[in-house]
mmCIF file of the N, C-alpha and C atoms, coordinates in Angstrom:
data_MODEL
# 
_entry.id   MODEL 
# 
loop_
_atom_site.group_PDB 
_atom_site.id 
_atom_site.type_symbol 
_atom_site.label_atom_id 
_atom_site.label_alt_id 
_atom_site.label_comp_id 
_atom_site.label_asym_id 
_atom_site.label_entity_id 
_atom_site.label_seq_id 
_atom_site.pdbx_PDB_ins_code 
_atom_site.Cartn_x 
_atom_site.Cartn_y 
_atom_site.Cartn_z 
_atom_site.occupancy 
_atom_site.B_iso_or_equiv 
_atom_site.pdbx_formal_charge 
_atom_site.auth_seq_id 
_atom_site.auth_comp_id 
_atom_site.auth_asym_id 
_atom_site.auth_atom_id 
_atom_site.pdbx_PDB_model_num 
ATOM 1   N N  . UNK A 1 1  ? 101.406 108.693 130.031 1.00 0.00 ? 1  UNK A N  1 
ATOM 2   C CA . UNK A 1 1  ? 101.725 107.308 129.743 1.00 0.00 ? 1  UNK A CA 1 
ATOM 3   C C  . UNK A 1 1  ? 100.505 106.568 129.175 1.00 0.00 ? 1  UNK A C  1 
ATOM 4   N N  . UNK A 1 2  ? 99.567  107.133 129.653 1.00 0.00 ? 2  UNK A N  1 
ATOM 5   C CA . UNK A 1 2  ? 97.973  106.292 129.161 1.00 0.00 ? 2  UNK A CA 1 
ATOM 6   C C  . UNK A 1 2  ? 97.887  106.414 127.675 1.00 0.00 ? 2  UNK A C  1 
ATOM 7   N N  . UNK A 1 3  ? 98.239  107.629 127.607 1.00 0.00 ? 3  UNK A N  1 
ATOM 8   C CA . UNK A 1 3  ? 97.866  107.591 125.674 1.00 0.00 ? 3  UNK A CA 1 
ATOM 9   C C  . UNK A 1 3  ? 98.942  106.700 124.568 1.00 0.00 ? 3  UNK A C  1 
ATOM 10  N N  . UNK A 1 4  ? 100.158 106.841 125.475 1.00 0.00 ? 4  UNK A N  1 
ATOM 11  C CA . UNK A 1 4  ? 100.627 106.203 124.609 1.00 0.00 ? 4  UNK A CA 1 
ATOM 12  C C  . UNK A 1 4  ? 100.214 104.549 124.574 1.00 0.00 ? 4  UNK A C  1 
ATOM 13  N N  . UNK A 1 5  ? 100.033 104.097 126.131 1.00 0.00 ? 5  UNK A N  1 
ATOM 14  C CA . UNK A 1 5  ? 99.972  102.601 125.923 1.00 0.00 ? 5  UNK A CA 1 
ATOM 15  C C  . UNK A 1 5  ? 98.749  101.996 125.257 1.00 0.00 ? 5  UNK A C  1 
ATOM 16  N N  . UNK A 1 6  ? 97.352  103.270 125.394 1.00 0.00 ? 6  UNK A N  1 
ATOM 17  C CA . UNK A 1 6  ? 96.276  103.062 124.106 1.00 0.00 ? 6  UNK A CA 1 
ATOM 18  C C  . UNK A 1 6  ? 97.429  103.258 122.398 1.00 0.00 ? 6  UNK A C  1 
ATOM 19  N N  . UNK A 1 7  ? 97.625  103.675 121.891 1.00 0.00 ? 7  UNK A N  1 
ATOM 20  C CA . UNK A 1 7  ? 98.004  103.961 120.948 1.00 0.00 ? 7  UNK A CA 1 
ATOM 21  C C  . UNK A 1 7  ? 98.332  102.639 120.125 1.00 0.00 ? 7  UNK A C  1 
ATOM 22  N N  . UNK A 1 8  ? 97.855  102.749 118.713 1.00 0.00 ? 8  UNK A N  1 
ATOM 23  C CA . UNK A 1 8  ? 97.836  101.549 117.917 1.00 0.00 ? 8  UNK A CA 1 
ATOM 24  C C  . UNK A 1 8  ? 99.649  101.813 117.508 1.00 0.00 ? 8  UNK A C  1 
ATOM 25  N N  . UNK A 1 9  ? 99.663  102.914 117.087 1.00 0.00 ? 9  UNK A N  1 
ATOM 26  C CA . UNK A 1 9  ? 100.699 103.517 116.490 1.00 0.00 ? 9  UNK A CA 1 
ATOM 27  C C  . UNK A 1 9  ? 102.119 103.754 117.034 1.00 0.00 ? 9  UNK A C  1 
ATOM 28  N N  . UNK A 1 10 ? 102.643 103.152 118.023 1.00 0.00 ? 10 UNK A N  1 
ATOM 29  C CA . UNK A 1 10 ? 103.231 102.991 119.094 1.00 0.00 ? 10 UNK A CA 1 
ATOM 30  C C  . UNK A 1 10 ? 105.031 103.764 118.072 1.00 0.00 ? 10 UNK A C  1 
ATOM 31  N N  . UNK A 1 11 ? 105.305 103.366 117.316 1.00 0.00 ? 11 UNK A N  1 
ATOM 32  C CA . UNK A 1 11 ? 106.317 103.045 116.054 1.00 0.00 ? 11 UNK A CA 1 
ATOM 33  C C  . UNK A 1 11 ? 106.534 104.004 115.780 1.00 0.00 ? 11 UNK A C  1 
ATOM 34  N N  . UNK A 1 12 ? 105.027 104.948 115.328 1.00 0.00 ? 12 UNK A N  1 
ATOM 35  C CA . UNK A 1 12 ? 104.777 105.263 113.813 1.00 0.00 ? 12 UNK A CA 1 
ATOM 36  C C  . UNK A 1 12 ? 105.508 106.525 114.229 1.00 0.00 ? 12 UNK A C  1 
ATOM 37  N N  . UNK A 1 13 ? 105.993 107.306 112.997 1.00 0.00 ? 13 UNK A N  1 
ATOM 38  C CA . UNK A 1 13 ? 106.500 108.837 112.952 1.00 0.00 ? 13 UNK A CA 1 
ATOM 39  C C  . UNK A 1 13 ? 105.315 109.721 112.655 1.00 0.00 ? 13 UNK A C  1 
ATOM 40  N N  . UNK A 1 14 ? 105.843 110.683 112.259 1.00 0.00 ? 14 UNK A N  1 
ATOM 41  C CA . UNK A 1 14 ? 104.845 111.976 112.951 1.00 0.00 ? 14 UNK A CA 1 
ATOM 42  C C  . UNK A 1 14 ? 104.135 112.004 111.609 1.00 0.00 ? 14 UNK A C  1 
ATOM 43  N N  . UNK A 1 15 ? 104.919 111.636 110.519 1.00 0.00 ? 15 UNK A N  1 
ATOM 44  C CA . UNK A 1 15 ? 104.310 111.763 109.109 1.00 0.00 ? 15 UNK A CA 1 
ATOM 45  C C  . UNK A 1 15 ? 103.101 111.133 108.845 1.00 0.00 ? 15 UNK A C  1 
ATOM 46  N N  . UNK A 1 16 ? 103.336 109.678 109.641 1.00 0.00 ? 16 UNK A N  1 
ATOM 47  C CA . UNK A 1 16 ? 102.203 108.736 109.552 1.00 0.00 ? 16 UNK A CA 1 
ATOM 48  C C  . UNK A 1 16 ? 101.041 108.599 110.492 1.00 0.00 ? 16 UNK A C  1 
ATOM 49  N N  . UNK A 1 17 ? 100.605 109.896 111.267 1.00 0.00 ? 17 UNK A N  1 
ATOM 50  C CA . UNK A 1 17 ? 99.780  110.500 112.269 1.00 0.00 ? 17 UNK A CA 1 
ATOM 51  C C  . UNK A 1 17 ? 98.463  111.656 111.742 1.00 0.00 ? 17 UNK A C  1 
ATOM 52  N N  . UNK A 1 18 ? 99.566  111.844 110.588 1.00 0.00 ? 18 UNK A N  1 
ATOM 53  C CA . UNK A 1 18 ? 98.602  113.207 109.939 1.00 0.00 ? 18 UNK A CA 1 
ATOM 54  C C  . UNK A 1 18 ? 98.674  113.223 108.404 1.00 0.00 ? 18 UNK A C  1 
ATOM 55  N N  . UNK A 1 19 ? 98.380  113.850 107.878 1.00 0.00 ? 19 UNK A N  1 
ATOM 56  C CA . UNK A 1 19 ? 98.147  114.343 106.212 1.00 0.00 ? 19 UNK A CA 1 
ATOM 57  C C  . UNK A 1 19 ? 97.272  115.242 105.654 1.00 0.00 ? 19 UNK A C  1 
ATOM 58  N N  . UNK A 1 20 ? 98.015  116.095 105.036 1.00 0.00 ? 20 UNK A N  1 
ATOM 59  C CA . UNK A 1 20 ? 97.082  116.791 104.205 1.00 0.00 ? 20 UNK A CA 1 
ATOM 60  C C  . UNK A 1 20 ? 96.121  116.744 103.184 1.00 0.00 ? 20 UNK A C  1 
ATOM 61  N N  . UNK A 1 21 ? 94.522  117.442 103.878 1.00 0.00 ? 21 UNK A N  1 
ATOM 62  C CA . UNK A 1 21 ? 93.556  117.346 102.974 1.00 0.00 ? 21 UNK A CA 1 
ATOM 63  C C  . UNK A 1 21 ? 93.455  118.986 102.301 1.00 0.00 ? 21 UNK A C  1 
ATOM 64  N N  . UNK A 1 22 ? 94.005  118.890 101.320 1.00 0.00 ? 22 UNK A N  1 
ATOM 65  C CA . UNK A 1 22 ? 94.091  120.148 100.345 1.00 0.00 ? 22 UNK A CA 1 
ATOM 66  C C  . UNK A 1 22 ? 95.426  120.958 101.046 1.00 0.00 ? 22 UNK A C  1 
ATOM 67  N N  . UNK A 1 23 ? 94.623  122.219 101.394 1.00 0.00 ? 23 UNK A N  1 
ATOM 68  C CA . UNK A 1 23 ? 95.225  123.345 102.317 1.00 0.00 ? 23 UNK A CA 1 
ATOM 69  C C  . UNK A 1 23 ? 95.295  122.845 104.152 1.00 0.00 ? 23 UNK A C  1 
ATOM 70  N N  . UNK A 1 24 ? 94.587  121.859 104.536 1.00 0.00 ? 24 UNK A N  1 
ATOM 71  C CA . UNK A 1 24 ? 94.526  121.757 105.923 1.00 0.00 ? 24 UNK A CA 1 
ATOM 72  C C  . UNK A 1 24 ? 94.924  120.565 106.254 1.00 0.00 ? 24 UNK A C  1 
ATOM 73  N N  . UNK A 1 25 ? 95.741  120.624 107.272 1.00 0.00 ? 25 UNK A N  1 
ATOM 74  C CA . UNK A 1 25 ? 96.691  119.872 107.959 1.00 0.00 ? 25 UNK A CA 1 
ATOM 75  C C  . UNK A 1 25 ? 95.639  118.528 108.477 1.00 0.00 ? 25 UNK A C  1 
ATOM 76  N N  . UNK A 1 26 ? 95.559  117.780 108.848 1.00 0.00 ? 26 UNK A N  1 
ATOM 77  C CA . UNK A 1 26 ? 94.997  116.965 109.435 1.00 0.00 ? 26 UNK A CA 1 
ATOM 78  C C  . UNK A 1 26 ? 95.163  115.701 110.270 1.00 0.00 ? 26 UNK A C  1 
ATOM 79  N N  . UNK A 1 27 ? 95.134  115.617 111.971 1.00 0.00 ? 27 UNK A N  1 
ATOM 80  C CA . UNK A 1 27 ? 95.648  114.457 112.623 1.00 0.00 ? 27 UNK A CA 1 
ATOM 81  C C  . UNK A 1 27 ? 95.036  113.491 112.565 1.00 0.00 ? 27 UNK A C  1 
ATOM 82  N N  . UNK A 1 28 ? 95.789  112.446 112.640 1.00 0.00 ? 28 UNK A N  1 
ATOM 83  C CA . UNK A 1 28 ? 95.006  111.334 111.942 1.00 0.00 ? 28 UNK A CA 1 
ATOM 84  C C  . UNK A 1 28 ? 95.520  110.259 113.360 1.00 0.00 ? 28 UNK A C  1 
ATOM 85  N N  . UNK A 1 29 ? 94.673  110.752 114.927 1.00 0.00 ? 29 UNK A N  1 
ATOM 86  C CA . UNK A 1 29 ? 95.470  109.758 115.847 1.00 0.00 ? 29 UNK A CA 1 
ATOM 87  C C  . UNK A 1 29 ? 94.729  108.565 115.931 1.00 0.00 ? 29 UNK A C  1 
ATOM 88  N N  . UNK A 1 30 ? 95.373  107.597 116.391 1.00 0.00 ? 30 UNK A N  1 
ATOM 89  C CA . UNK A 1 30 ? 94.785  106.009 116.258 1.00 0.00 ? 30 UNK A CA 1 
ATOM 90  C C  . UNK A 1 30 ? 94.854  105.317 117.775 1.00 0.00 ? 30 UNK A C  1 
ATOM 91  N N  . UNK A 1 31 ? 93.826  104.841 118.136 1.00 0.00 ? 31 UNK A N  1 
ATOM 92  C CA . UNK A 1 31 ? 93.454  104.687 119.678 1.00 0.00 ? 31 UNK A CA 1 
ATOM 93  C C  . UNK A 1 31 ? 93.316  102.937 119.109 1.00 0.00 ? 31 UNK A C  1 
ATOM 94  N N  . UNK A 1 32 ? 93.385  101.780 120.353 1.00 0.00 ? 32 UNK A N  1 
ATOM 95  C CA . UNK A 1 32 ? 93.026  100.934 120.346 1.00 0.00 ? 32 UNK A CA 1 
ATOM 96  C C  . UNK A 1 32 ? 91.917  100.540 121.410 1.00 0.00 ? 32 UNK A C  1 
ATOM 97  N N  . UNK A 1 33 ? 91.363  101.300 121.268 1.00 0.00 ? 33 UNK A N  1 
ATOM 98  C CA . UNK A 1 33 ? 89.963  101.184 122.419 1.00 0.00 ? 33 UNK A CA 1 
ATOM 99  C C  . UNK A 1 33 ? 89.731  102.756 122.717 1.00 0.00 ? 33 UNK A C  1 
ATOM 100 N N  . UNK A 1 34 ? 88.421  102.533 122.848 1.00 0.00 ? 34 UNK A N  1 
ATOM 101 C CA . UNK A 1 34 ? 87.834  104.222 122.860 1.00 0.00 ? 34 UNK A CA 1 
ATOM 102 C C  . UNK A 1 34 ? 88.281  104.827 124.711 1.00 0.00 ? 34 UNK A C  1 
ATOM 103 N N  . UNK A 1 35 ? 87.819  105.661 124.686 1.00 0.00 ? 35 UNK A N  1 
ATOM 104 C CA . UNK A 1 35 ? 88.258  106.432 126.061 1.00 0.00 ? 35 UNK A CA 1 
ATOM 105 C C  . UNK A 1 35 ? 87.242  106.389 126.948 1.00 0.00 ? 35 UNK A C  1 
ATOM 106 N N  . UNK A 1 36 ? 88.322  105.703 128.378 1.00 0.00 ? 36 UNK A N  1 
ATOM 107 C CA . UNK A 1 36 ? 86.850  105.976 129.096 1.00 0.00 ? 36 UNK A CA 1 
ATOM 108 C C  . UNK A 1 36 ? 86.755  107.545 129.817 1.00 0.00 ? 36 UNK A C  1 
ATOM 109 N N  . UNK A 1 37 ? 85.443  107.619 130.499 1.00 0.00 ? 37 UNK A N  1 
ATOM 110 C CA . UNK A 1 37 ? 85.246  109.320 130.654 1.00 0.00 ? 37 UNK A CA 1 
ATOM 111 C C  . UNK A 1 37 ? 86.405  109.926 131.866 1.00 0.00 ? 37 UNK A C  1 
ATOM 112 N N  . UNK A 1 38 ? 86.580  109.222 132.800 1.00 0.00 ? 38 UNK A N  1 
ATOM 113 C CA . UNK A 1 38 ? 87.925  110.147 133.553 1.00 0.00 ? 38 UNK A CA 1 
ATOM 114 C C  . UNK A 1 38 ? 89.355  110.105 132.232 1.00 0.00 ? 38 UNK A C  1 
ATOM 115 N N  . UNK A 1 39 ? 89.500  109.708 131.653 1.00 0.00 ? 39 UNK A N  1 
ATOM 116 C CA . UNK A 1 39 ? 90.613  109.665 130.678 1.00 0.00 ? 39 UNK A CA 1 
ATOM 117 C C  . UNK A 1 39 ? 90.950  110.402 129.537 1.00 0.00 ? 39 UNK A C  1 
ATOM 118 N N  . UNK A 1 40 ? 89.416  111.372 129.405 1.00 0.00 ? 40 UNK A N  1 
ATOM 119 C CA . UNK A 1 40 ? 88.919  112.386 127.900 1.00 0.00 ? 40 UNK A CA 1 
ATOM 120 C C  . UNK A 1 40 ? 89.955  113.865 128.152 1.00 0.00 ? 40 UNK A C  1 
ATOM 121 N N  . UNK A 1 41 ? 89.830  114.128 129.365 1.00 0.00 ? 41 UNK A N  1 
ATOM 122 C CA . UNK A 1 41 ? 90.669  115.261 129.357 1.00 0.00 ? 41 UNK A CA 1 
ATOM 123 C C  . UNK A 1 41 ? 92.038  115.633 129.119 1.00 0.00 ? 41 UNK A C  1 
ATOM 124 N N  . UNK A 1 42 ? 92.910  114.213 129.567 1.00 0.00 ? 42 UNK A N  1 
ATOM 125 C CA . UNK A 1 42 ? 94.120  114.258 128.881 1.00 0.00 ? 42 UNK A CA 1 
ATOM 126 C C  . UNK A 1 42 ? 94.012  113.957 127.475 1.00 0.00 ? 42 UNK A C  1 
ATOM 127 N N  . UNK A 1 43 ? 92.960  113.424 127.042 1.00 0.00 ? 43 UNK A N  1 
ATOM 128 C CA . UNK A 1 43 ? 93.219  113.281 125.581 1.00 0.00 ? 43 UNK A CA 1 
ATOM 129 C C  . UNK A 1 43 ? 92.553  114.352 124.951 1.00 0.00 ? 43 UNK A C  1 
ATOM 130 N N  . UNK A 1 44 ? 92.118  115.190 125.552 1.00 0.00 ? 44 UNK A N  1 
ATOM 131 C CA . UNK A 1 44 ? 91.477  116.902 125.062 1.00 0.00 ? 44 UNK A CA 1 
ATOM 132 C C  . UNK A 1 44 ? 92.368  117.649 125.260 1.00 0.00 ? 44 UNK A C  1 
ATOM 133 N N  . UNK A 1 45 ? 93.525  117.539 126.162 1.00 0.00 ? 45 UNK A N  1 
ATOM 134 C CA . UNK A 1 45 ? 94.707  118.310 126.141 1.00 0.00 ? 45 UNK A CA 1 
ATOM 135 C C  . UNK A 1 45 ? 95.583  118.129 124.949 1.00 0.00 ? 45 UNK A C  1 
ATOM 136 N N  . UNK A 1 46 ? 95.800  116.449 124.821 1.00 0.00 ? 46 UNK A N  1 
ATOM 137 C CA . UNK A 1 46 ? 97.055  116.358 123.645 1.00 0.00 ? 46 UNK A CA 1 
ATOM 138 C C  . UNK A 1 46 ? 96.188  116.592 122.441 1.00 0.00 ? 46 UNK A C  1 
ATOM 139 N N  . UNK A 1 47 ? 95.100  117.072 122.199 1.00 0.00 ? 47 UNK A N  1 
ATOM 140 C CA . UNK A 1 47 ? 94.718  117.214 120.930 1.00 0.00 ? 47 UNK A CA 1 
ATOM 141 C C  . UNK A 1 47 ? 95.160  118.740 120.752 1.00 0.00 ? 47 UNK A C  1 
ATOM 142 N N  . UNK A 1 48 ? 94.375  119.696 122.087 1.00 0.00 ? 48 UNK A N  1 
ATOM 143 C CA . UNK A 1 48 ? 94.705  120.798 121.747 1.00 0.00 ? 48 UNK A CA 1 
ATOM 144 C C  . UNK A 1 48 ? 96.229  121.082 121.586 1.00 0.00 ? 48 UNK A C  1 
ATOM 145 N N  . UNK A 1 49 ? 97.228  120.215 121.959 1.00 0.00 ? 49 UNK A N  1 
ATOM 146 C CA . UNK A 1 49 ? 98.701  121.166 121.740 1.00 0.00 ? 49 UNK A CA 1 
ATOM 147 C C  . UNK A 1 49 ? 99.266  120.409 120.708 1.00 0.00 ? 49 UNK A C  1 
ATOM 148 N N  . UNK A 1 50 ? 98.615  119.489 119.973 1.00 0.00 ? 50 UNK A N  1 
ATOM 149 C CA . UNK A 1 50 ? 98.891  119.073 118.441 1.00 0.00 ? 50 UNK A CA 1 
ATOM 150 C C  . UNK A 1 50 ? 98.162  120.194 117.539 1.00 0.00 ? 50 UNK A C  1 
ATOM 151 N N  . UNK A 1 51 ? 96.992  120.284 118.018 1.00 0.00 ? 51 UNK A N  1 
ATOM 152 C CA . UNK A 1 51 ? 96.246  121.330 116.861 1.00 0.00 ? 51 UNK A CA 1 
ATOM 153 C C  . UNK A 1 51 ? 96.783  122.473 117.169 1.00 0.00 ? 51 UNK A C  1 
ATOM 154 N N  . UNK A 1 52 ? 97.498  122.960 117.945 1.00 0.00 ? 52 UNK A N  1 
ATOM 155 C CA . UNK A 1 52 ? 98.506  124.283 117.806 1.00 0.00 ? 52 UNK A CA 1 
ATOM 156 C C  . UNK A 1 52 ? 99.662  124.557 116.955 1.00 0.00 ? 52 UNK A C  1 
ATOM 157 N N  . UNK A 1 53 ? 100.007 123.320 116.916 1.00 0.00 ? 53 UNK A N  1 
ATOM 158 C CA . UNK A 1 53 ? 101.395 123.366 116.513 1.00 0.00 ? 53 UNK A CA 1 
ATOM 159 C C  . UNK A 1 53 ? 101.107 123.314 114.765 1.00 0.00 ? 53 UNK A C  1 
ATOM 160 N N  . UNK A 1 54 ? 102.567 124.566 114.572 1.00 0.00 ? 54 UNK A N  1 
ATOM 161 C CA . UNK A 1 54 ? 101.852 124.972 113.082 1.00 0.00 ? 54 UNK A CA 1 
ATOM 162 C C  . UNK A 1 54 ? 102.484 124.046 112.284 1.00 0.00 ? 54 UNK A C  1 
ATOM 163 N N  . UNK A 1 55 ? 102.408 123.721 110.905 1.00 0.00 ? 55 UNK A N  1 
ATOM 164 C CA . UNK A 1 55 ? 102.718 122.798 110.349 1.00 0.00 ? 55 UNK A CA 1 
ATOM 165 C C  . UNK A 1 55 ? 103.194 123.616 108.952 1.00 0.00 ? 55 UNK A C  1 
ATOM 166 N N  . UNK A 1 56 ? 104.000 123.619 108.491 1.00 0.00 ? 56 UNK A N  1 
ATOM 167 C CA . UNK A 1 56 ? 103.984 124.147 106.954 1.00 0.00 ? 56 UNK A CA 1 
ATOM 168 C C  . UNK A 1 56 ? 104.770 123.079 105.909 1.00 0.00 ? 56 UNK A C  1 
ATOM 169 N N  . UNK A 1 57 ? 104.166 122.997 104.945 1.00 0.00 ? 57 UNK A N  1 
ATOM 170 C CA . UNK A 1 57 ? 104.565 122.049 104.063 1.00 0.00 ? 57 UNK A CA 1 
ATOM 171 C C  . UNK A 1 57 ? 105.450 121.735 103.493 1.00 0.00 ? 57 UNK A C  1 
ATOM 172 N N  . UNK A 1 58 ? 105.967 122.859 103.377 1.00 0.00 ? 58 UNK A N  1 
ATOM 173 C CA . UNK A 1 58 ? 107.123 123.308 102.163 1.00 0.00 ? 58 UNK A CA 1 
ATOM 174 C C  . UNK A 1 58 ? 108.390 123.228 102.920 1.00 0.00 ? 58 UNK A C  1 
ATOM 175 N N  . UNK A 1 59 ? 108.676 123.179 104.228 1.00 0.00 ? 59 UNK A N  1 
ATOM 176 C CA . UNK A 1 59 ? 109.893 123.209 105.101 1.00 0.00 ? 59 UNK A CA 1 
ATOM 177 C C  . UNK A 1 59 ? 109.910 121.615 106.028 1.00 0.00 ? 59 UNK A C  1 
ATOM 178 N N  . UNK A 1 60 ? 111.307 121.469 105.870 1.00 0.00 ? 60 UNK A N  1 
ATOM 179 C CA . UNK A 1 60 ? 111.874 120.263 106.658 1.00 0.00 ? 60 UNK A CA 1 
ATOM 180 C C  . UNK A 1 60 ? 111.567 120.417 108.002 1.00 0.00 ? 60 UNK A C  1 
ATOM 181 N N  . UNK A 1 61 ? 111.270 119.228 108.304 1.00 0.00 ? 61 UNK A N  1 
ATOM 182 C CA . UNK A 1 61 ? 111.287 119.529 110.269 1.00 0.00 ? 61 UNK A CA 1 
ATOM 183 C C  . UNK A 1 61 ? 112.361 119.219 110.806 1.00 0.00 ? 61 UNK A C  1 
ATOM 184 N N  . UNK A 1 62 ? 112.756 120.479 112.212 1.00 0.00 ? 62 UNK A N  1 
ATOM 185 C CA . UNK A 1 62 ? 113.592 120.749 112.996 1.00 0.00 ? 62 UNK A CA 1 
ATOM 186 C C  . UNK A 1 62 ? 113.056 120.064 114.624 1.00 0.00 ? 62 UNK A C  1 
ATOM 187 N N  . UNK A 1 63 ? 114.044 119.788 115.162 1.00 0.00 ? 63 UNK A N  1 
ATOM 188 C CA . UNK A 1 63 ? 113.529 120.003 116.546 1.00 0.00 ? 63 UNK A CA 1 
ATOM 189 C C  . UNK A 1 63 ? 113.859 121.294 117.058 1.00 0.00 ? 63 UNK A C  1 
ATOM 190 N N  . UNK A 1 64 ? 112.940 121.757 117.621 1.00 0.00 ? 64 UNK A N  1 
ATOM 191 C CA . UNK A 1 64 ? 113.077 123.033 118.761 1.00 0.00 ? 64 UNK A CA 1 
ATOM 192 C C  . UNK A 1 64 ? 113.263 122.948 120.393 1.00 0.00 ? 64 UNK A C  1 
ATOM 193 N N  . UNK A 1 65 ? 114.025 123.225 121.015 1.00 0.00 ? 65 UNK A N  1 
ATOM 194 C CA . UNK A 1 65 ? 113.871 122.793 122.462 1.00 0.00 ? 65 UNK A CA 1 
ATOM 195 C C  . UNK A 1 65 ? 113.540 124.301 123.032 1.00 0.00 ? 65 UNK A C  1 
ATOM 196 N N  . UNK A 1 66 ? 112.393 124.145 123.852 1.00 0.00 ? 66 UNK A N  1 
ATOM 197 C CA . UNK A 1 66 ? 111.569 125.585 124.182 1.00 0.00 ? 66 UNK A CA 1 
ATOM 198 C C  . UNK A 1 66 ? 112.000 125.537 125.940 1.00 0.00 ? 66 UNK A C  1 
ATOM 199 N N  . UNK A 1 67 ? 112.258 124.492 126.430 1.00 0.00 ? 67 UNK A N  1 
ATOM 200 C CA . UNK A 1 67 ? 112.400 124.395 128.024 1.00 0.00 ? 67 UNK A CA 1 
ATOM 201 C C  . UNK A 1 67 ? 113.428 125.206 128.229 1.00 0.00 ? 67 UNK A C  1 
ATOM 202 N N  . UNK A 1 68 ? 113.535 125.019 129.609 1.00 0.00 ? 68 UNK A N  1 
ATOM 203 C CA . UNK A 1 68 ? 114.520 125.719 130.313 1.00 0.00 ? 68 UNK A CA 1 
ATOM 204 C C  . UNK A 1 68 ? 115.765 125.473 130.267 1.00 0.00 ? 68 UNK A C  1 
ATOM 205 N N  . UNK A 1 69 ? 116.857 126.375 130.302 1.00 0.00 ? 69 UNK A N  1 
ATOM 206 C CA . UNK A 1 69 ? 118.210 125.879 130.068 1.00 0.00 ? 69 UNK A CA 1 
ATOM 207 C C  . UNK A 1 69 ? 118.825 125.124 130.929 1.00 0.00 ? 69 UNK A C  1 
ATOM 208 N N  . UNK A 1 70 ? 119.526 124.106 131.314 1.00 0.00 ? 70 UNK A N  1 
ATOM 209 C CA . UNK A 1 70 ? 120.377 123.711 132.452 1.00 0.00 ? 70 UNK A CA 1 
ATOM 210 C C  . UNK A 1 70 ? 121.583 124.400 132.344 1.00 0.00 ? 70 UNK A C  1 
ATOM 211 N N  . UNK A 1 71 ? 121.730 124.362 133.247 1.00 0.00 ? 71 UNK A N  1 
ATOM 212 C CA . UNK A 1 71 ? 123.403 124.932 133.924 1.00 0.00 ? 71 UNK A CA 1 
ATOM 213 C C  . UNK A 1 71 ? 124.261 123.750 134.527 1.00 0.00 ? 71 UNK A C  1 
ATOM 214 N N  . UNK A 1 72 ? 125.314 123.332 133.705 1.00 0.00 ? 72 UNK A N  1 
ATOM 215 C CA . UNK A 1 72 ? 125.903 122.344 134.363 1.00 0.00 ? 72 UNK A CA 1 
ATOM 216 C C  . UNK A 1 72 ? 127.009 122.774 135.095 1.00 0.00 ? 72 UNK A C  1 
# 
């Protein structure tokens, strides 16, 4: 919840977060006040599982749902 309620970008879509410089993907996240130090690690987490996620140019985005199935 912390990152988002820092977040300038509250709105914005995913397009307007990142952009490509040449060949490499690039996040472009927007904070409204810097981080204080108990607060760096969740924001060292959501960097690393943005910078995982692969990106390719040429294809539309899907959602994927990776969780667990429910059983109703």
């Amino acid at each position: 919840m912390r990152l988002y309620t820092n977040s300038i970008s509250k709105k914005a879509k995913l397009v307007e977060a990142e952009y490509w410089n040449g060949e490499n993907w690039v996040w472009n996240l927007q904070w409204r006040r810097e981080w204080f130090e108990w607060e760096k690690d969740t924001v060292a987490n959501l960097i690393r599982k943005v910078e995982g996620t692969i990106i390719l140019r040429d294809r539309k985005d899907e959602e994927i749902w990776n969780g667990d199935k429910i059983k109703v």
